[in-house]
C-alpha positions as CSV (number, residue, x, y, z in Angstrom):
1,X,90.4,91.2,14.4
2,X,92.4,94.4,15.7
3,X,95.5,94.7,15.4
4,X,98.5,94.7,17.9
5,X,101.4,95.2,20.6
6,X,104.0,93.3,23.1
7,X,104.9,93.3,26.0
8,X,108.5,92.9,27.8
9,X,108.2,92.5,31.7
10,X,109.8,95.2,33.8
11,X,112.4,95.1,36.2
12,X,111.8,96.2,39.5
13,X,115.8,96.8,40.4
14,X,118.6,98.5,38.6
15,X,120.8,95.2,40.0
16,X,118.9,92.9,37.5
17,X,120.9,94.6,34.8
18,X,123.8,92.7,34.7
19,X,122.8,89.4,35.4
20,X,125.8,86.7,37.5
21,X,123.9,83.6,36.2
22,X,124.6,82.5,32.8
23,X,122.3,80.8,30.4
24,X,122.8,76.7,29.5
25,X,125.2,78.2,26.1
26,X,125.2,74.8,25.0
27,X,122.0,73.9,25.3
28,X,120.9,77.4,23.1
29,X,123.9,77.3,20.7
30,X,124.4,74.4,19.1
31,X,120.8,73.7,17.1
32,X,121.2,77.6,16.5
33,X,124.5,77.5,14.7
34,X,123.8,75.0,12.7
35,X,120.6,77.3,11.2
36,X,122.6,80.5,10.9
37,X,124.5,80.2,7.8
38,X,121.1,80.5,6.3
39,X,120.0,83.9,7.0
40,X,123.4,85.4,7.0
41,X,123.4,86.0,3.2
42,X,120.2,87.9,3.8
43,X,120.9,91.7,5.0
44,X,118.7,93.6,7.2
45,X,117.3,96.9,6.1
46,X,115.6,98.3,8.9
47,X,115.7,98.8,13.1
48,X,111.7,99.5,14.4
49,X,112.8,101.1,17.9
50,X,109.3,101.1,20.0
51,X,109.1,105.0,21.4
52,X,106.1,105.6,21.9
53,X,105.1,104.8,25.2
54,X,104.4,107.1,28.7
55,X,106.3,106.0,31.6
56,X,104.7,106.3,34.7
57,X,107.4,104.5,36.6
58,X,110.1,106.8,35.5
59,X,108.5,109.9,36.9
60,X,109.3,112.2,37.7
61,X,111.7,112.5,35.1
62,X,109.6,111.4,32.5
63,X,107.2,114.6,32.9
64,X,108.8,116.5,30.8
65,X,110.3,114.3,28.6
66,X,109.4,111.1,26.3
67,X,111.4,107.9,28.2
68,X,114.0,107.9,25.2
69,X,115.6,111.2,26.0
70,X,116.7,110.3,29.3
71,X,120.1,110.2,29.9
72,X,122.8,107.8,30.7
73,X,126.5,108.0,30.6
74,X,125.8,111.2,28.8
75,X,124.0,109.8,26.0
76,X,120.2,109.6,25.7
77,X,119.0,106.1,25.6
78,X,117.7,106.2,21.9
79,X,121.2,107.9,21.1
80,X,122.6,104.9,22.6
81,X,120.8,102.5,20.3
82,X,120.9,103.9,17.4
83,X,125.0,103.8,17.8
84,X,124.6,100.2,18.3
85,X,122.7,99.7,14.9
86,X,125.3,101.7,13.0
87,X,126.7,99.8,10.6
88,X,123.9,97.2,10.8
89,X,121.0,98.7,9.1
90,X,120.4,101.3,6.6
91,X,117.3,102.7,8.0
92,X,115.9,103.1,11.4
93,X,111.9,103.3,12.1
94,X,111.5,105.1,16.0
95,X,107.7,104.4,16.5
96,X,106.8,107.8,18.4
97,X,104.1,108.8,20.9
98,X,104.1,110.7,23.9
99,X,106.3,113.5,23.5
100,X,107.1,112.3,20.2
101,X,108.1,116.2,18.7
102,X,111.0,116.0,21.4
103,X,111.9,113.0,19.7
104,X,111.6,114.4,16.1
105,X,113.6,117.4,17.2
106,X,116.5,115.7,19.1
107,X,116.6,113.4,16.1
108,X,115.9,114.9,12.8
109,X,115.4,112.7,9.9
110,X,119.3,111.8,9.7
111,X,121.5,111.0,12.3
112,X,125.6,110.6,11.9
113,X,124.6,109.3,8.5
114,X,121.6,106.6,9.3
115,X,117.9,107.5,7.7
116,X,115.0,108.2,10.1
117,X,112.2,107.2,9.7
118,X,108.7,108.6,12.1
119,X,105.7,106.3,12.4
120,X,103.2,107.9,14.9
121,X,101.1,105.5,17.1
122,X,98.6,108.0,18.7
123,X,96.9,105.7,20.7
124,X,98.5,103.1,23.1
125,X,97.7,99.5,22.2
126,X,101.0,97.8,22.9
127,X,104.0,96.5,21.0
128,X,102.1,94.4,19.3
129,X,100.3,97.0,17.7
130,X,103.1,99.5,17.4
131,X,105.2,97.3,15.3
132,X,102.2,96.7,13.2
133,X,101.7,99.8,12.0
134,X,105.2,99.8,10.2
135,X,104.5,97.2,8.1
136,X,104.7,99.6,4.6
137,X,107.7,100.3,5.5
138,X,109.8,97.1,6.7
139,X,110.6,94.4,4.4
140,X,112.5,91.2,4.3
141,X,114.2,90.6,8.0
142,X,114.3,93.6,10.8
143,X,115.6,94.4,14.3
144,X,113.0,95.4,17.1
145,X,114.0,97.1,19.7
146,X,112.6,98.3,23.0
147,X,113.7,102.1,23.4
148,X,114.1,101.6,26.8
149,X,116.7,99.2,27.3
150,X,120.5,98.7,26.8
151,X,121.2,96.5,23.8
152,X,125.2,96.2,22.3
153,X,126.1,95.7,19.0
154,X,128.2,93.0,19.5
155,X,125.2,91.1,20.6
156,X,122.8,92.4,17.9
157,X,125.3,91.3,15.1
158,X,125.1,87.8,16.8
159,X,121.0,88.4,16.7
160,X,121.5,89.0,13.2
161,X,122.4,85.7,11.8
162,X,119.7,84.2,12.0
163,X,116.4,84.1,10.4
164,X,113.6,84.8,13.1
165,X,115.4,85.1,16.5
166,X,115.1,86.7,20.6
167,X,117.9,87.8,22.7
168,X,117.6,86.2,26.2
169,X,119.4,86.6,29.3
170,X,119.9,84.4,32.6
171,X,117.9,86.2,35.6
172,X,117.9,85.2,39.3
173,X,114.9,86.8,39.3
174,X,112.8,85.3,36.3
175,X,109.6,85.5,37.4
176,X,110.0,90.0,37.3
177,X,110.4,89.2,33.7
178,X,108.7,87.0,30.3
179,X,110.6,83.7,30.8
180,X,111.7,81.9,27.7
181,X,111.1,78.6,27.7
182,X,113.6,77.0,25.6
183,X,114.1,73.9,23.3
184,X,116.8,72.6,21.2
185,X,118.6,76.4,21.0
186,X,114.9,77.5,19.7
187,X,112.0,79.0,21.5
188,X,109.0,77.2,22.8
189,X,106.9,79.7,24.8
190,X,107.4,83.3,26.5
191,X,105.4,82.9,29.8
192,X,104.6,86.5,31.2
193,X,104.4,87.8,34.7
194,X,104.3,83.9,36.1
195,X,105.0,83.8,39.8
196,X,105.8,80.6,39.4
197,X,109.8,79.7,37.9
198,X,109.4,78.0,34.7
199,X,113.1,79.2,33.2
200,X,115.9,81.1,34.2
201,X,116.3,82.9,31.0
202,X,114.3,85.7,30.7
203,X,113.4,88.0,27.6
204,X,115.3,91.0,26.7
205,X,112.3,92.6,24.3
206,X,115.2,92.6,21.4
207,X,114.4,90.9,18.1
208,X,115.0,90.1,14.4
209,X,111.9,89.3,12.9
210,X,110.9,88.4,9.1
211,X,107.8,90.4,7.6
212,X,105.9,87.3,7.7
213,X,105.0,88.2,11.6
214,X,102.5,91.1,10.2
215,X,100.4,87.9,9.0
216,X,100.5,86.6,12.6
217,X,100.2,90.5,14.3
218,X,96.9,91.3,12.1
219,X,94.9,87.3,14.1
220,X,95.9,88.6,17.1
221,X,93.6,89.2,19.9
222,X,94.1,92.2,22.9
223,X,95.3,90.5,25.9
224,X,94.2,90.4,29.5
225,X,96.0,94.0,30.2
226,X,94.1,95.2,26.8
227,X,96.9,95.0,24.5
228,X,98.3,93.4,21.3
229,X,101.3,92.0,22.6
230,X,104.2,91.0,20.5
231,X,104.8,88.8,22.5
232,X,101.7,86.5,21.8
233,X,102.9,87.1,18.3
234,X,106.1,85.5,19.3
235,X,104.6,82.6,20.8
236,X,102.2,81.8,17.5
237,X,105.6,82.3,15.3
238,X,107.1,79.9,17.0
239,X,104.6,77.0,16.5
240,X,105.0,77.9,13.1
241,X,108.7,78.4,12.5
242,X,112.0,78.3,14.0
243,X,112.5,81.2,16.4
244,X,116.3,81.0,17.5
245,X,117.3,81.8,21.1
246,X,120.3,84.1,21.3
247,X,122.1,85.5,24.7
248,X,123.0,88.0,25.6
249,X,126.5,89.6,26.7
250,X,125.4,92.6,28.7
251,X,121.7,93.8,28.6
252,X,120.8,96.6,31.3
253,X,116.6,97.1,31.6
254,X,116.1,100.9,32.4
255,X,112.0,100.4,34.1
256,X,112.1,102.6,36.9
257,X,114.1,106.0,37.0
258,X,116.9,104.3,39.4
259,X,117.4,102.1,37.1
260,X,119.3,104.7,34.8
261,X,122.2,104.6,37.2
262,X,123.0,101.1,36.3
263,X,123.0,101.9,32.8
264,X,125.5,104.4,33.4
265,X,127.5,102.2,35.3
266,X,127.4,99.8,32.4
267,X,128.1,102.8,29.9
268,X,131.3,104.1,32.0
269,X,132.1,101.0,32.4
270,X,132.8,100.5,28.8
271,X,135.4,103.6,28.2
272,X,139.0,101.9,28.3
273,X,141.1,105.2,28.3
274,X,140.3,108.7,29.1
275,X,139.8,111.1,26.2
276,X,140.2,115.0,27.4
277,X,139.2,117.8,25.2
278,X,138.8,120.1,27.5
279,X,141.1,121.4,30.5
280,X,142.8,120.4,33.6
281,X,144.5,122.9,35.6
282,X,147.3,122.2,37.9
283,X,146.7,120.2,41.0
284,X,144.3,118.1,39.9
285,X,144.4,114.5,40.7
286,X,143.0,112.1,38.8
287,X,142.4,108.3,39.2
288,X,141.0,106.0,36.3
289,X,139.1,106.8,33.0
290,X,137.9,110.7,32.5
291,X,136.6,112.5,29.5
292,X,135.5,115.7,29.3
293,X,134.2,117.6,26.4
294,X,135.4,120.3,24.3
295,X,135.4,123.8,26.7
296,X,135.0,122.0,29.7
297,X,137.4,123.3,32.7
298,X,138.5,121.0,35.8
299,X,139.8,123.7,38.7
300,X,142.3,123.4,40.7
301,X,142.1,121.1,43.7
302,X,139.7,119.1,41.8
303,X,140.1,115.4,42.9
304,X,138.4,113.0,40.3
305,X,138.0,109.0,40.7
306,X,136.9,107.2,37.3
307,X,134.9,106.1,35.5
308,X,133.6,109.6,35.2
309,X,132.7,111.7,31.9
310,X,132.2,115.5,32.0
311,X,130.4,116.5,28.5
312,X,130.7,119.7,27.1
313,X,131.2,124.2,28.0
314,X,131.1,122.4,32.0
315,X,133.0,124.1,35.0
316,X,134.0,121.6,38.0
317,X,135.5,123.1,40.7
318,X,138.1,124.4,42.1
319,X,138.0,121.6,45.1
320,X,135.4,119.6,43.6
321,X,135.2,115.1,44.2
322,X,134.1,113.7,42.0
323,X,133.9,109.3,42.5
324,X,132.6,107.4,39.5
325,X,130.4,105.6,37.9
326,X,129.4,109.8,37.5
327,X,128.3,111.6,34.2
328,X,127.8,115.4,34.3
329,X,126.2,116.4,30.9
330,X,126.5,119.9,29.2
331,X,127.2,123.2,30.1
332,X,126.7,122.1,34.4
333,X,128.7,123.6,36.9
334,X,130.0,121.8,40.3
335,X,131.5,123.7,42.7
336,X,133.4,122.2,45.6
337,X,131.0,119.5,46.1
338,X,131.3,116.0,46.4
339,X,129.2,114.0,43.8
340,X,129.1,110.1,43.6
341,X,128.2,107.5,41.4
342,X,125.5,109.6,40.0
343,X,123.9,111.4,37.0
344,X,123.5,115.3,36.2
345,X,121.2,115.5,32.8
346,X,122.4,119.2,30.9
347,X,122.7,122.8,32.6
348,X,122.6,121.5,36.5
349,X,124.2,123.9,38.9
350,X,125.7,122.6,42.2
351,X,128.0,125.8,42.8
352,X,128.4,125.5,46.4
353,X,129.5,122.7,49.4
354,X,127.0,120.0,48.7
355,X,127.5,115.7,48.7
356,X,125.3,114.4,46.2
357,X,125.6,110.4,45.9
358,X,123.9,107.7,43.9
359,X,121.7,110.4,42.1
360,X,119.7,111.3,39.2
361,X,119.2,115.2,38.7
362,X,117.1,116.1,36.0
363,X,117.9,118.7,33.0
364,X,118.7,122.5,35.2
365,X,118.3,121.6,38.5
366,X,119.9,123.9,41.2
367,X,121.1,122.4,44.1
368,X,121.7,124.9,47.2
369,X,124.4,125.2,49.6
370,X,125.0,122.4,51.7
371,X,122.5,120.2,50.4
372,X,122.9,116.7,51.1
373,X,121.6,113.5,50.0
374,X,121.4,110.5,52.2
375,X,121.5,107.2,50.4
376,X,122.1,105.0,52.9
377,X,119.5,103.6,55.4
378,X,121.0,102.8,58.7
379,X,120.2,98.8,58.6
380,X,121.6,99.0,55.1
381,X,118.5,97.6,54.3
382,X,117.2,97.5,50.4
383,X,115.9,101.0,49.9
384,X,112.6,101.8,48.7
385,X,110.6,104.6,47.1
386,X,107.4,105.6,46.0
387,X,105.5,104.6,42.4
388,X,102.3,105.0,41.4
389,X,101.1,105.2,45.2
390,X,103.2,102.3,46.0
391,X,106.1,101.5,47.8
392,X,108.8,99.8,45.7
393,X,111.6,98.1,46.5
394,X,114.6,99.5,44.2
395,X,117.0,96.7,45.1
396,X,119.5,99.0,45.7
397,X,121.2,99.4,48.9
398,X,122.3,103.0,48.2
399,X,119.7,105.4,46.1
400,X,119.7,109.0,46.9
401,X,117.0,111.4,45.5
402,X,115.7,111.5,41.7
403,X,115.0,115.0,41.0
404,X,112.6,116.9,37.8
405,X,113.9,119.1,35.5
406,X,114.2,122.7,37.3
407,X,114.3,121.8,40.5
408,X,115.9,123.9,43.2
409,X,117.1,123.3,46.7
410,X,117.2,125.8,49.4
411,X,120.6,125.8,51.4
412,X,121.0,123.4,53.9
413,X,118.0,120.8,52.5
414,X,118.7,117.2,53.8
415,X,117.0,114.1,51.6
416,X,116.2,111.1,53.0
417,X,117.4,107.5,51.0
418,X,115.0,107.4,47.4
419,X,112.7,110.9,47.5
420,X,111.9,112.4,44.5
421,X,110.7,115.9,43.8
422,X,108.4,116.9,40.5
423,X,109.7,119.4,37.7
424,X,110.4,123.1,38.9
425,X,109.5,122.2,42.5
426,X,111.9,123.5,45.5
427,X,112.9,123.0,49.4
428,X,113.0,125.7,51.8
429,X,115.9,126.5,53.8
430,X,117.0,123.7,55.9
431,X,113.8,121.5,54.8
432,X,114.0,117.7,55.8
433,X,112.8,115.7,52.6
434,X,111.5,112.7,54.4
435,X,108.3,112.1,51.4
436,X,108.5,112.8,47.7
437,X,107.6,116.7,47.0
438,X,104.9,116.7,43.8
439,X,103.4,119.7,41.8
């Protein structure tokens, strides 16, 4: 037989990160505590983070860049993880594909003390088969990890105590997602992309395995969609063996490239007092949490409401508003715009009167005077936006524009609610974006 991958069902809105429904606790805890004691003696060596995969529903930010080194309350999403596993493992394993000497270079083979491990998987074939090919190098019991989504470490310590377990979370929307079907705190069955509502807990795509799963991975057949999914390999394991269900605190699925402003939301959302290394002049006002980086400046006139971070060498202002959930990465400069709940990757350049809102701007993008996004339709209707050639529904009532590395904006360009322009594309003076601009 071949061997492997998995799959984790996507979201299709950045409002399914943080669920309001809670899962049946009692129903997944109790037969799950009792088992725990018995792995905890056991420590875990190794986190396999699955990298490798091309986004196509992150584009156009995902162009130029593997889906890991997008950003998020000024932190790349791998960055992001491989915090969370500080402390837990000794060794990570980042499965790399597409793009994956971005990866290697943003990386390195240490990182703030953790051992990195590269295993290449140069052609496509799923999870399932992407955590198959580290089986030299994983031993005893593991974390897997989707590179993709936002995992905590207070909920992967709690993964960690047992022997073979999944991290769920209650959904409204279950059928976007694998549903766990549940039984006595243990898992029965993941059932993928059913219509039909068999569960209201859903699967997170985070796990903590035992090597006796590459027995399991190497019987596996492709599945429908022409992939080894991990998890079929899930669903054999668990006829064979207790799998333990585990939930989830917070968990925040990054599928589409809105998606990444509810992950910074969730990311702001965590800082509990403002850190400043850089420096405020007088007359600035500021409301909430705020760091800022070493040699960053905030101007005079400035009027800031947090949760915002400013990273490092940026310039904001004089006059500039800034309203969080924001994160302006390194070495940008914002005039005396307005910028709101939105996302500026590295070296982005709004100098002039502009309103940006509920935005993702990718790495140097210029934005012209008196550019404005519109993120708002006027029925306040869920906005939607193009993928793939179809029309999505983002689930968000107020998206503005996701913008490619290197874009620029002539002066006076108006966006309409969810456009998207393509790397190093531009607008001409006073150009109405009413449909995505592509190279």
């Amino acid at each position: 037989m071949t061997h492997l991958t998995a799959r984790k069902k996507k979201s299709t809105a950045a409002s399914q990160g943080v669920r309001k429904t809670t899962v049946n606790t009692q129903r997944i805890s109790q037969s799950a505590s009792k088992k725990a004691h018995h792995a905890a003696g056991r420590p875990i060596g190794h986190a396999v983070i699955l990298c490798a995969g091309k986004s196509t529903r992150t584009v156009p930010l995902t162009l130029t860049r593997p889906k890991p080194l997008l950003w998020a309350g000024n932190t790349t999403l791998i960055e992001h993880l491989l915090t969370q596993v500080l402390g837990l493992v000794e060794e990570v394993i980042l499965v790399i594909g597409y793009k994956q000497t971005m990866i290697k270079e943003h990386i390195g083979e240490r990182w703030n003390g953790l051992r990195i491990r590269y295993v290449i998987q140069n052609s496509q074939e799923g999870t399932g088969h992407a955590l198959a090919l580290c089986r030299k190098n994983v031993s005893g019991r593991f974390y897997v990890l989707n590179s993709d989504d936002l995992y905590f470490q207070e909920d992967l310590k709690e993964l960690g105590k047992h022997e073979n377990a999944l991290l769920v979370k209650a959904s409204e929307t279950p059928e976007r997602f694998g549903q766990v079907i549940c039984e006595g705190g243990c898992l029965k069955r993941i059932a993928e992309k059913s219509a039909v509502v068999q569960s209201g807990i859903v699967n997170t795509g985070a796990y903590v395995l035992t090597d006796a799963v590459f027995l399991i991975l190497e019987g596996l057949s492709k599945s429908p969609r022409g992939e080894y999914e991990l998890t079929d390999a899930l669903n054999v394991l668990a006829q064979k063996s207790a799998v333990q269900v585990v939930e989830a605190g917070t968990w925040v699925p990054v599928s589409y490239a809105w998606d990444l402003l509810a992950a910074n939301e969730a990311l702001l959302g965590r800082i509990t007092a403002s850190s400043v290394s850089g420096m405020i002049e007088k007359n600035v006002t500021v409301h909430g949490h705020l760091v800022i980086g070493e040699g960053s400046v905030i101007r005079s006139g400035s009027y800031i409401i947090g949760p915002v971070a400013i990273g490092r060498n940026c310039t904001i202002g004089p006059n500039a508003i800034i309203r969080g959930a924001t994160s302006i990465g390194d070495r940008c400069r914002v005039g005396p715009a307005e910028i709101k709940n939105s996302i500026f990757f590295p070296h982005v350049r709004c100098d002039h009167v502009s309103y940006i809102g509920d935005s993702v701007l990718g790495e140097g993008a210029h934005i012209g005077a008196q550019t404005v996004t519109a993120n708002l339709r006027h029925d306040s209707a869920s906005i939607k936006s193009m993928v793939d050639g179809e029309l999505v529904d983002t689930g968000r009532r107020k998206l503005g524009v996701i913008l490619g590395d290197y874009v620029d904006t002539g002066i006076h360009t108006s966006f309409y609610p969810g456009r998207k322009m393509w790397p190093k594309t531009g607008t001409a003076p006073g150009e109405i974006v009413k449909k995505d601009i592509v190279s």
